[in-house]
MARMAR-92083 format. One line per 5 residues: their letters; for each residue x, y, z of N, C-alpha, C. Coordinates in Angstrom, 1 decimal. Example, Ala and Ser with C-alpha at 12.3 -4.5 7.8 and 13.67 -1.06 7.14 Angstrom:
BEGIN
as) 13.2:-5.7:7.8:12.3:-4.5:7.8:13.2:-3.3:7.8  12.8:-2.2:7.1:13.7:-1.1:7.1:12.9:0.0:7.9
This chain:
BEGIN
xxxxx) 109.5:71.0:121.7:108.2:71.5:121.8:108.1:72.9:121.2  106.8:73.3:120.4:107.1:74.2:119.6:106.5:75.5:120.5  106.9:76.9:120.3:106.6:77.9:121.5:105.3:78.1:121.2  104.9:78.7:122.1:103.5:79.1:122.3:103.6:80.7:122.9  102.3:81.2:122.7:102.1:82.7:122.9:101.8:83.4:121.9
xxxxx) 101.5:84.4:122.1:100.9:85.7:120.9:101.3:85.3:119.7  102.6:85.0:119.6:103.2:85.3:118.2:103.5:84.0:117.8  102.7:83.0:118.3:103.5:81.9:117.8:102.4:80.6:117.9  102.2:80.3:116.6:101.1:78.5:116.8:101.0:78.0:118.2  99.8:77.7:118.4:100.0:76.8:119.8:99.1:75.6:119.5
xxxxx) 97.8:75.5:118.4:97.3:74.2:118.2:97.4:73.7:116.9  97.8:74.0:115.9:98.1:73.5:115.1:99.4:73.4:114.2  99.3:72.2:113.7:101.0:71.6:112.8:101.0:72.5:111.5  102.3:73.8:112.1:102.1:74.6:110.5:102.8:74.3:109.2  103.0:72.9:109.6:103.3:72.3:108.3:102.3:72.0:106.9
xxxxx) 100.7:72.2:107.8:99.6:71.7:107.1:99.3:72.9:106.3  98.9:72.4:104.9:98.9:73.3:104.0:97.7:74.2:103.8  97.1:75.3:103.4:96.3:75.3:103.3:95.6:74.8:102.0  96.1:74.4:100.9:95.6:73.5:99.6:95.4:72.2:100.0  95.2:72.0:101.2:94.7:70.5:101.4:93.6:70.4:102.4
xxxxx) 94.1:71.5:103.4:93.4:71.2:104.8:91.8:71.2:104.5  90.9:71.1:105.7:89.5:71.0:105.7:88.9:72.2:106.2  87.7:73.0:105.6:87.6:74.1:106.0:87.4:74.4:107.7  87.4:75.6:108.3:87.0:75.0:109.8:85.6:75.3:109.6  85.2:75.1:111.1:83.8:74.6:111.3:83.2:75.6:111.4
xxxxx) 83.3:76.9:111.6:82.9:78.1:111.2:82.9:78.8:110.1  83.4:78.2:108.7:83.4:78.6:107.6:82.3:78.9:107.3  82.4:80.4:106.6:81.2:80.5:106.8:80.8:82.3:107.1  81.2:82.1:108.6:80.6:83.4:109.3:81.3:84.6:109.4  81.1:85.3:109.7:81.6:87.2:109.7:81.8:87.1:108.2
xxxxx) 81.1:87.2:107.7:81.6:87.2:106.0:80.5:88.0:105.5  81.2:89.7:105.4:80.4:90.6:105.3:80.7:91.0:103.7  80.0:92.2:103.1:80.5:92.8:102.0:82.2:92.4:101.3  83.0:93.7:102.8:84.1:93.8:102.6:84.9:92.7:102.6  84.7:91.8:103.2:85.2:90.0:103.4:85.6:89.6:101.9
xxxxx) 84.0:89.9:101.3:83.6:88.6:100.4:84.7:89.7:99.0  84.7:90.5:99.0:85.4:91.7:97.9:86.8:91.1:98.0  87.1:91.0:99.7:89.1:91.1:99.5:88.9:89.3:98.5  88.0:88.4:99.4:88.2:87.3:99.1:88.1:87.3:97.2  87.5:88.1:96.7:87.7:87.6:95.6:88.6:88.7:94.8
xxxxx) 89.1:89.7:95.2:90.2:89.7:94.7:91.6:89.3:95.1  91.5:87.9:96.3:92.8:87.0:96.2:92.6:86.2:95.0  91.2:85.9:95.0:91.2:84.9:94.1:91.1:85.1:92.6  91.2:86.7:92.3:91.2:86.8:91.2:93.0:86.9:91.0  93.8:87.1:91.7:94.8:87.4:91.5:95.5:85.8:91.8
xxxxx) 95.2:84.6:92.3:95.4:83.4:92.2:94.9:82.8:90.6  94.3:83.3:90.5:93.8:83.2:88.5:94.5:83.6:87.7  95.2:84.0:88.2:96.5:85.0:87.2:95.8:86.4:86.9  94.6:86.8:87.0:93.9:87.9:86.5:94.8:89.2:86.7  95.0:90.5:86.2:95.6:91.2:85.8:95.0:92.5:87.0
xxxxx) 95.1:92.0:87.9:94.0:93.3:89.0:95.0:94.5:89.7  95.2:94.9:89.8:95.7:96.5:90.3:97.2:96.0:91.2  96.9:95.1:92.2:97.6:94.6:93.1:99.1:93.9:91.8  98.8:93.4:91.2:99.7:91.9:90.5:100.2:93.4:89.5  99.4:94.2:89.1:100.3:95.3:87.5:101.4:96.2:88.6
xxxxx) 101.2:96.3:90.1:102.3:97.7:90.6:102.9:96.4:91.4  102.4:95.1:91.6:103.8:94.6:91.9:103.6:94.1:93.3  102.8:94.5:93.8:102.3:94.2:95.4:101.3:92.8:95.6  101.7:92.1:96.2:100.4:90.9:95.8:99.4:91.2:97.4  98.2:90.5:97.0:97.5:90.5:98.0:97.0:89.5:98.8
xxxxx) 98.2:88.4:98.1:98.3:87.1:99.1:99.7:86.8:99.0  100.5:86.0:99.7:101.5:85.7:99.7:102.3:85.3:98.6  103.3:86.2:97.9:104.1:85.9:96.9:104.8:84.3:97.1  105.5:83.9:98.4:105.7:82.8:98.4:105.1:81.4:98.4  103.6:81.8:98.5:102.9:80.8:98.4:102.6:79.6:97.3
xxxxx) 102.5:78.3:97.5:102.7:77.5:95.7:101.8:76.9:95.3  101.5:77.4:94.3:100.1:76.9:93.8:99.0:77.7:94.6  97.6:77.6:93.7:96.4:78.4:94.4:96.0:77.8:95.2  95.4:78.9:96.3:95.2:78.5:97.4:92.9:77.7:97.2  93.1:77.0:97.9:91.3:76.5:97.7:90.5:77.4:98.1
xxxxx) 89.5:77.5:97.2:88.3:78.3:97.8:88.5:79.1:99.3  88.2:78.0:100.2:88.3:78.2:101.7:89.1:78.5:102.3  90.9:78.4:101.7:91.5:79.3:102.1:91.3:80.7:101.7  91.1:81.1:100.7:91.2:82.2:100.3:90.2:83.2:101.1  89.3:82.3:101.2:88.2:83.3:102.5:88.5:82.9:103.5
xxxxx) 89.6:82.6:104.3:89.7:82.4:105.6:91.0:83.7:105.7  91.9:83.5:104.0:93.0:84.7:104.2:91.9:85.8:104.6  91.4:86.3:103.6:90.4:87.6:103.3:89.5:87.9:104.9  89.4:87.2:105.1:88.9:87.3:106.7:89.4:87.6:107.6  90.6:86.9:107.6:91.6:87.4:108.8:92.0:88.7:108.2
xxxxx) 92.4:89.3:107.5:93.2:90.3:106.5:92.3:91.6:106.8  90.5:91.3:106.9:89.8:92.1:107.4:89.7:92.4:108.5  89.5:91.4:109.5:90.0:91.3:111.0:91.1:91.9:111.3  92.5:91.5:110.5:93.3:92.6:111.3:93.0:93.8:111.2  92.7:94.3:109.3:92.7:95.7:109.7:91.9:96.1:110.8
xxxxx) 90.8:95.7:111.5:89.7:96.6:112.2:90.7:96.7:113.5  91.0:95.3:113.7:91.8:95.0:115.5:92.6:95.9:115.6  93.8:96.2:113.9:94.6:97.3:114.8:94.3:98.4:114.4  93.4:98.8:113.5:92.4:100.0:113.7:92.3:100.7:115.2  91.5:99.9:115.6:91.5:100.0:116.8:92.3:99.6:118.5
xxxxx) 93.0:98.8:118.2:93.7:98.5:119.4:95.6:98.8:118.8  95.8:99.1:118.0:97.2:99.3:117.7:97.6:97.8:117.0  99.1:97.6:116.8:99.3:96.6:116.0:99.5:95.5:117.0  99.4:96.3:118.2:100.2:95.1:119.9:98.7:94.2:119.8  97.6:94.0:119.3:95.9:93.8:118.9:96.1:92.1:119.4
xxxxx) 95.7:91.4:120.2:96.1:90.2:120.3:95.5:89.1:119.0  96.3:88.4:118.6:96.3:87.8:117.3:95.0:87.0:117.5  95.0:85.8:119.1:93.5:85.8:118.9:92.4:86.3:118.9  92.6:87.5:118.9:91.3:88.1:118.7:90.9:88.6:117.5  92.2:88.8:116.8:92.1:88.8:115.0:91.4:87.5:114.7
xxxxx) 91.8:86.1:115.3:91.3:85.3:114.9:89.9:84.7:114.9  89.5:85.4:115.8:88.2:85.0:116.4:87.4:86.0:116.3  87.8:87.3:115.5:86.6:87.9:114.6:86.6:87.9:113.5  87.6:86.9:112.6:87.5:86.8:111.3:86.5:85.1:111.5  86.3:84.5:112.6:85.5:83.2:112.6:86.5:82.1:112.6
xxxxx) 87.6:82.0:112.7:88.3:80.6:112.4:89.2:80.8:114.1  90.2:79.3:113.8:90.8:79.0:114.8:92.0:79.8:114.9  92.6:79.5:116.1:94.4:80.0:115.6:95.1:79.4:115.0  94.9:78.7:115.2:95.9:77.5:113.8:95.3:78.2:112.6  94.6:78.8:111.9:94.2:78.9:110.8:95.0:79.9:110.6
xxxxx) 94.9:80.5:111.8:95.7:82.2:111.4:97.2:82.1:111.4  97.8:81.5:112.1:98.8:80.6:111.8:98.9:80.4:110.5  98.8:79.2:109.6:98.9:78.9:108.6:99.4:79.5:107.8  98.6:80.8:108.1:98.6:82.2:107.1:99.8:82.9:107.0  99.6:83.2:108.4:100.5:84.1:108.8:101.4:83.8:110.1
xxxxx) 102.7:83.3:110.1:103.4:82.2:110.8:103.5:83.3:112.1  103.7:84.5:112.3:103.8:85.4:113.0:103.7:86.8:113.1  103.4:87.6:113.7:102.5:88.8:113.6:103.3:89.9:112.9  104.8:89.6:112.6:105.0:90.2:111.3:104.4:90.1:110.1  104.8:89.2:110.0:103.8:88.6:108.7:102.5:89.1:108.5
xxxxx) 101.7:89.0:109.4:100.4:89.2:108.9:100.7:91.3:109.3  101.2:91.9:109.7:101.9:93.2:109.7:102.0:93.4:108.4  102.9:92.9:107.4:103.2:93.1:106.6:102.0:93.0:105.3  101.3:91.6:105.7:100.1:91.5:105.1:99.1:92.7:105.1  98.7:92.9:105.9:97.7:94.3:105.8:98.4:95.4:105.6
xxxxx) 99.3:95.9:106.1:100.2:96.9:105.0:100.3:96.7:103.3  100.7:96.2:102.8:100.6:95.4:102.0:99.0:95.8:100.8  97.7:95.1:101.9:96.6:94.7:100.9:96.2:96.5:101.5  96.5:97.5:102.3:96.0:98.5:102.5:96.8:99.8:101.2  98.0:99.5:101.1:98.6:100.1:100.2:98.0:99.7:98.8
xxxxx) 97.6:98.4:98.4:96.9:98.3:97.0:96.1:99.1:96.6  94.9:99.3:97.9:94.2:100.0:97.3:94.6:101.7:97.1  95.2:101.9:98.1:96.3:103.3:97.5:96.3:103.2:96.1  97.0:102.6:95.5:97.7:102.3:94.2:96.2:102.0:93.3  95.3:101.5:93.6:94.3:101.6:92.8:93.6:102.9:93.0
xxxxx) 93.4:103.6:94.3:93.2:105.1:94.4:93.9:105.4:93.1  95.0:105.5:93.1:96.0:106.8:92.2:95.2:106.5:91.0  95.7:105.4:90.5:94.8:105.1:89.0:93.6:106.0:88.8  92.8:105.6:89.6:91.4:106.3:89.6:91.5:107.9:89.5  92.2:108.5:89.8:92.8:109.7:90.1:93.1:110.4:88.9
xxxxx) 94.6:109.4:88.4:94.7:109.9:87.3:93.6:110.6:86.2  92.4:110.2:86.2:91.3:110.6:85.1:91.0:111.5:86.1  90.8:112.6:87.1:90.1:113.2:87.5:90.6:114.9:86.8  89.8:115.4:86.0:89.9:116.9:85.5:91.0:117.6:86.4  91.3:117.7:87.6:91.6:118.7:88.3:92.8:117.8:88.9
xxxxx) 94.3:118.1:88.1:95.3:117.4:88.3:95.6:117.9:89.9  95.5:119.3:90.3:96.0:119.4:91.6:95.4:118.8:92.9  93.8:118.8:92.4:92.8:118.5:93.6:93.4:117.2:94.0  93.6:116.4:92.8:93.7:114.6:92.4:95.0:114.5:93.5  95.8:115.0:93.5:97.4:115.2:94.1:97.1:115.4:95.4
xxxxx) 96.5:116.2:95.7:95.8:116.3:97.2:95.0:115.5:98.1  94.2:114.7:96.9:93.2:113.9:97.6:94.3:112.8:97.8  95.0:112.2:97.2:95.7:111.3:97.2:96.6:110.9:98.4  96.9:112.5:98.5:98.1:112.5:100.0:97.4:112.5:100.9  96.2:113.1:101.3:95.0:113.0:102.2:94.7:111.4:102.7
xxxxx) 94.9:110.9:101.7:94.6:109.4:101.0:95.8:108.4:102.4  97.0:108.9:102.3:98.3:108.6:102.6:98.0:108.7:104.1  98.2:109.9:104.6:98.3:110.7:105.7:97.0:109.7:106.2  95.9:109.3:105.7:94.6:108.5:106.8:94.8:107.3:106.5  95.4:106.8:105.8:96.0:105.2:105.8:96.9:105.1:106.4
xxxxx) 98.2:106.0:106.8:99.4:105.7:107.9:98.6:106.4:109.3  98.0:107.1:109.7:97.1:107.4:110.6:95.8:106.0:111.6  95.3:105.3:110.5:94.2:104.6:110.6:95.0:103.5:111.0  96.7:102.6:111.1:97.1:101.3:112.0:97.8:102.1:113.0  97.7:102.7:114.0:98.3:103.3:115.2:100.0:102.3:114.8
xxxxx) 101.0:102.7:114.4:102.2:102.0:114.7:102.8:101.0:113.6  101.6:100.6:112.5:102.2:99.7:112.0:103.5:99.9:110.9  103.0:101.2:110.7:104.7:101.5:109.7:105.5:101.9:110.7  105.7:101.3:111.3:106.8:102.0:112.5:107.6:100.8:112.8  106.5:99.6:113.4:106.4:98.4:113.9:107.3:97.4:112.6
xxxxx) 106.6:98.0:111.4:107.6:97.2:110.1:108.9:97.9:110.1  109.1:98.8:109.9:110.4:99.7:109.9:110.9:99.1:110.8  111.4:98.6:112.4:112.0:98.4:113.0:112.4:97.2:113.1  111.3:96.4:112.5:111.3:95.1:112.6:112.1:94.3:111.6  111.9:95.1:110.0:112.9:94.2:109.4:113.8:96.0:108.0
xxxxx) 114.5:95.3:107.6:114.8:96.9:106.9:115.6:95.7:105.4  115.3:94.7:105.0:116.1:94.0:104.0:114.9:94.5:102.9  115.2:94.0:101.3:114.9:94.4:100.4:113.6:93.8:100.3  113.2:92.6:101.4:112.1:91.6:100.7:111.2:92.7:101.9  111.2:93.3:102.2:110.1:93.3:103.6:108.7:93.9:103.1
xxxxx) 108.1:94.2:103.2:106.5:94.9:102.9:107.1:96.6:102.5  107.8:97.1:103.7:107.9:98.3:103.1:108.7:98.6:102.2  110.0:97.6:101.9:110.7:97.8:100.6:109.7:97.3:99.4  108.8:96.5:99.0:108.3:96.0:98.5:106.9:97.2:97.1  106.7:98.1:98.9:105.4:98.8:98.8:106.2:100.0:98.3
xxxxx) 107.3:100.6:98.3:108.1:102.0:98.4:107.9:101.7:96.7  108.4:101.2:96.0:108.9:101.8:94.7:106.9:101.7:93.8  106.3:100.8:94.1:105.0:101.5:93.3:103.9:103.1:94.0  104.7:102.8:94.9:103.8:104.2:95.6:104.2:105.1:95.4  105.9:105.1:94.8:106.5:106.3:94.6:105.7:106.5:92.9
xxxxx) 106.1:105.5:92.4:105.9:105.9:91.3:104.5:106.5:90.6  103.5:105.7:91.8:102.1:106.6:91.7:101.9:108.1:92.3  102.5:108.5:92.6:102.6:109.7:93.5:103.2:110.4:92.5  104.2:110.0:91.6:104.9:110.4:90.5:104.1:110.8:89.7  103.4:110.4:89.1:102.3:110.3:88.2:101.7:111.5:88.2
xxxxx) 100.9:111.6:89.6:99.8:112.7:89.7:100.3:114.0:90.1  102.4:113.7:90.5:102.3:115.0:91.3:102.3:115.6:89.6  103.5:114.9:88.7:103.8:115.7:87.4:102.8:116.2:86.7  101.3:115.4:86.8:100.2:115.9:86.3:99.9:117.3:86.9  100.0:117.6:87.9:99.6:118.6:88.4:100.9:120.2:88.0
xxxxx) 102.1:119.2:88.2:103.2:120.2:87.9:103.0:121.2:86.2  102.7:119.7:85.3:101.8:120.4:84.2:101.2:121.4:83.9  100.2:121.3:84.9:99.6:122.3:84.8:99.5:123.5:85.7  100.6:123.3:86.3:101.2:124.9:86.4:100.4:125.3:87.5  100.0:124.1:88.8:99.7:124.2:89.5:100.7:123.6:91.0
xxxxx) 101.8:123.1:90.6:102.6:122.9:91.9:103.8:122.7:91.2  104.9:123.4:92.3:106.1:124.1:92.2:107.3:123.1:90.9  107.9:123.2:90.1:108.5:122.3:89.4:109.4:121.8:90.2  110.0:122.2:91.3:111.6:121.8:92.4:110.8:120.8:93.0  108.8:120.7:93.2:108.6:120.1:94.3:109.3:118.4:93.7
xxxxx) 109.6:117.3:94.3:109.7:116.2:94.3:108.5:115.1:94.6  108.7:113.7:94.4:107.6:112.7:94.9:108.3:112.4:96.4  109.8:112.1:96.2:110.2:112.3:97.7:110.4:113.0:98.6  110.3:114.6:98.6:109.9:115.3:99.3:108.4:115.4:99.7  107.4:115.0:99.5:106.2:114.5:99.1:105.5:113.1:100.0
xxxxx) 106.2:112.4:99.7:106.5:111.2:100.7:107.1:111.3:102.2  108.1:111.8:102.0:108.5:112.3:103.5:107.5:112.8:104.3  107.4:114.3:103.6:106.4:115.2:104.4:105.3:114.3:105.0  104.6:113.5:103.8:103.1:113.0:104.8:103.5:111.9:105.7  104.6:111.3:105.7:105.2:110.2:106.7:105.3:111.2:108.1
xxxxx) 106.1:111.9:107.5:105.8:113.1:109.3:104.7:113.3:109.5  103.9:114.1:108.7:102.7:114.2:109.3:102.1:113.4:109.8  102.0:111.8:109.0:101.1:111.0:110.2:101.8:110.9:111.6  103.4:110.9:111.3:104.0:110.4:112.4:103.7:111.6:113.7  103.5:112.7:113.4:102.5:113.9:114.0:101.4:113.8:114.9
xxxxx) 100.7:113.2:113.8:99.5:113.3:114.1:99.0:111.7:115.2  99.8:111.0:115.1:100.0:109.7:116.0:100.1:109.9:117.2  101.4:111.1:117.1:101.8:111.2:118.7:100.9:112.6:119.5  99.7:112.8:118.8:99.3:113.4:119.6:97.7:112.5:119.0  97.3:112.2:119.4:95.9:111.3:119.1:94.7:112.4:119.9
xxxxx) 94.6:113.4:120.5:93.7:114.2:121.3:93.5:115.0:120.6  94.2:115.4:119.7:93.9:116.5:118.1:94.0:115.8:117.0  92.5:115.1:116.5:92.2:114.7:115.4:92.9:115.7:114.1  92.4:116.8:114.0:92.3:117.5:113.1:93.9:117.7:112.7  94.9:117.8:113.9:96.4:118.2:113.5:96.4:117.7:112.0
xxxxx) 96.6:116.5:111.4:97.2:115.9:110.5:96.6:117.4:109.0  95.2:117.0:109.2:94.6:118.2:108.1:95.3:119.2:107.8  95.6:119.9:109.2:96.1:121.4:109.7:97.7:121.4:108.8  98.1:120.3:109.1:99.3:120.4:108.7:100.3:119.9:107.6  99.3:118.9:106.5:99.0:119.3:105.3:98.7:120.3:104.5
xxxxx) 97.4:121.0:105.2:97.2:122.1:104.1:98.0:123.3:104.3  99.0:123.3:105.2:100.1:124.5:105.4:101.2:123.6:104.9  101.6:122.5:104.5:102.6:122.1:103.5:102.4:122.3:102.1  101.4:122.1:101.7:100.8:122.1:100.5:101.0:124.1:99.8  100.4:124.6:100.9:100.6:125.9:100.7:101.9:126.3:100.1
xxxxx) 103.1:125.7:100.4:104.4:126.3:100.3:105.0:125.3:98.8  103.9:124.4:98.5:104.0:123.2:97.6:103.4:124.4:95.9  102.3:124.5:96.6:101.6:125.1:95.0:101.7:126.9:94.9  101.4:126.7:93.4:101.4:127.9:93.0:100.2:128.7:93.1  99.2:128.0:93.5:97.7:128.7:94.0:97.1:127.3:94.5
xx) 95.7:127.9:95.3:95.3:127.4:96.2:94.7:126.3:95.0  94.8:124.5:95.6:93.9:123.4:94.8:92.3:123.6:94.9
């Protein structure tokens, strides 16, 4: 008998694929703006299309998955994927899975399918949340003011590891091998962070000794900071812009 509970299918055979199955009966609903955007950038990157996620190496649907997924998967992924983020937005990553599932509109078996267990889908939103990091930096890159760009960016960091209460903590503990989300996500984020710090080192606006890994570190503390005290919003800010201080050569 197969287990049941939080983390584990209880009505449906996850053998069933999602390139075959039938949409559910709520296809369809909570399918807002942000939904309909992830859903078509799975489906542009199931097209082979060349989108931000597939060039640094991160996918935003499952690398092991075979062959494209149907329409209706693809907005049922994108749905739940939006659903988690808000669940553990707001309730931490402990967020009960049905309730991911039943504000993205489908069943638990669906979410299942997806995501066989709440690693997985952990990893999943880590994952599609760090993409757009990595499309941040891009965007960055063109901005006149190499140091501001550097700043915004870590700001950037610091409220995306802030905004899942626990989930880079929850992955960190949970798996540490080469395939996991966070090994996966570490080498294009360094290398974007690379990018903008040296643009800024350029120009003779932050220290030449500073590093991307000293850089990385620091804002990993600070969220981790700013986590364990949740009653002082502001900490995380506060304690950036006095890192930064000791970072540049004049104020960004």
């Amino acid at each position: 008998m197969s287990p049941s509970g939080p983390d584990h299918p209880i009505d449906e055979d996850p053998t069933v694929s999602d390139q075959v199955h039938e949409p559910d009966a709520t296809e369809g609903a909570h399918t807002g703006p942000n939904t309909l955007a992830t859903a078509d950038r799975a489906g542009a990157y199931q097209a082979g299309a060349a989108s931000d996620a597939e060039r640094a190496g991160v996918a935003r649907v499952p690398a092991g998955r075979r062959g494209p997924m149907r329409a209706d998967a693809r907005r049922n992924y994108a749905r739940l994927l939006a659903a988690a983020r808000a669940a553990f937005a707001e309730h931490s990553t402990d967020a009960p899975l049905e309730d991911v599932a039943r504000r993205a509109g489908v069943g638990i078996g669906t979410l299942y399918r997806h995501f066989p267990n709440r690693h997985a889908l952990m990893s999943a939103v880590f994952e599609d949340a760090v993409c757009d990091l990595l499309a941040r930096s891009r965007a960055l890159l063109d901005d006149p003011r190499p140091c501001q760009a550097l700043v915004i960016w870590l700001r950037a960091i610091v409220t995306h590891a802030g905004e899942y209460r626990g989930l880079s903590r929850a992955l960190m503990s949970a798996s540490h091998d080469d395939s996991s989300a966070l090994s996966r996500c570490s080498t294009p984020m360094r290398s974007a962070g690379q990018a903008l710090l040296v643009r800024a080192q350029q120009a003779g606006a932050v220290r030449e000794d500073v590093s991307i890994g000293d850089l990385m570190q620091l804002t990993n503390a600070i969220a981790l900071a700013a986590e364990e005290t949740p009653d002082d919003p502001g900490l995380a800010d506060r304690l950036l812009t006095l890192t930064l201080r000791g970072l540049t050569t004049a104020p960004c």
